[in-house]
C-alpha angles and dihedrals in degrees: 000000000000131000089250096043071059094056088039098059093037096065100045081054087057100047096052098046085051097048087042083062093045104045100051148045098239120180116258093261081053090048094043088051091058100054092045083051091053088045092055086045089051095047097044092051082046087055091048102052096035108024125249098263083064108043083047103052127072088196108108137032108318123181120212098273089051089050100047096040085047095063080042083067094035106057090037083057097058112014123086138165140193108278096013089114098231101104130007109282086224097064082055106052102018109211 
């Protein structure tokens, strides 16, 4: 796939998640899947454009929006909750 079909696709997956927002009332974990969905959107266009090494790394010259965009990776990258679909919530809290 080229880099543009990417773009492409990327941003179809954007808009969806962002009229699904819009168009409903979702709960707040609905709500808060969304957004994690848009972060990981974010980061991987960042990726794209810039390269990994340096969305990931807080080494260099950084403005406000690499910075911010920077922490985004990094906590997805780390932080997960029950019910966020990222790991098996029994691996979290064990029975």
């Amino acid at each position: 796939m080229s880099p543009t079909e990417e773009e492409g696709e990327r941003r179809e997956r954007i808009d969806e998640v962002a009229r699904r927002v819009l168009a409903s009332r979702p709960t707040e974990d609905e709500y808060l899947r969304e957004i994690e969905q848009l972060a990981h959107e974010l980061v991987e266009a960042a990726c794209s454009l810039y390269g990994g090494s340096r969305v990931f790394s807080l080494e260099g010259e950084k403005n406000d929006l690499d910075r911010a965009i920077t922490k985004i990776a990094q906590a997805l990258r780390m932080v997960h909750t029950a019910g966020d679909g990222c790991v098996d919530d029994s691996k979290l809290h064990p029975s």
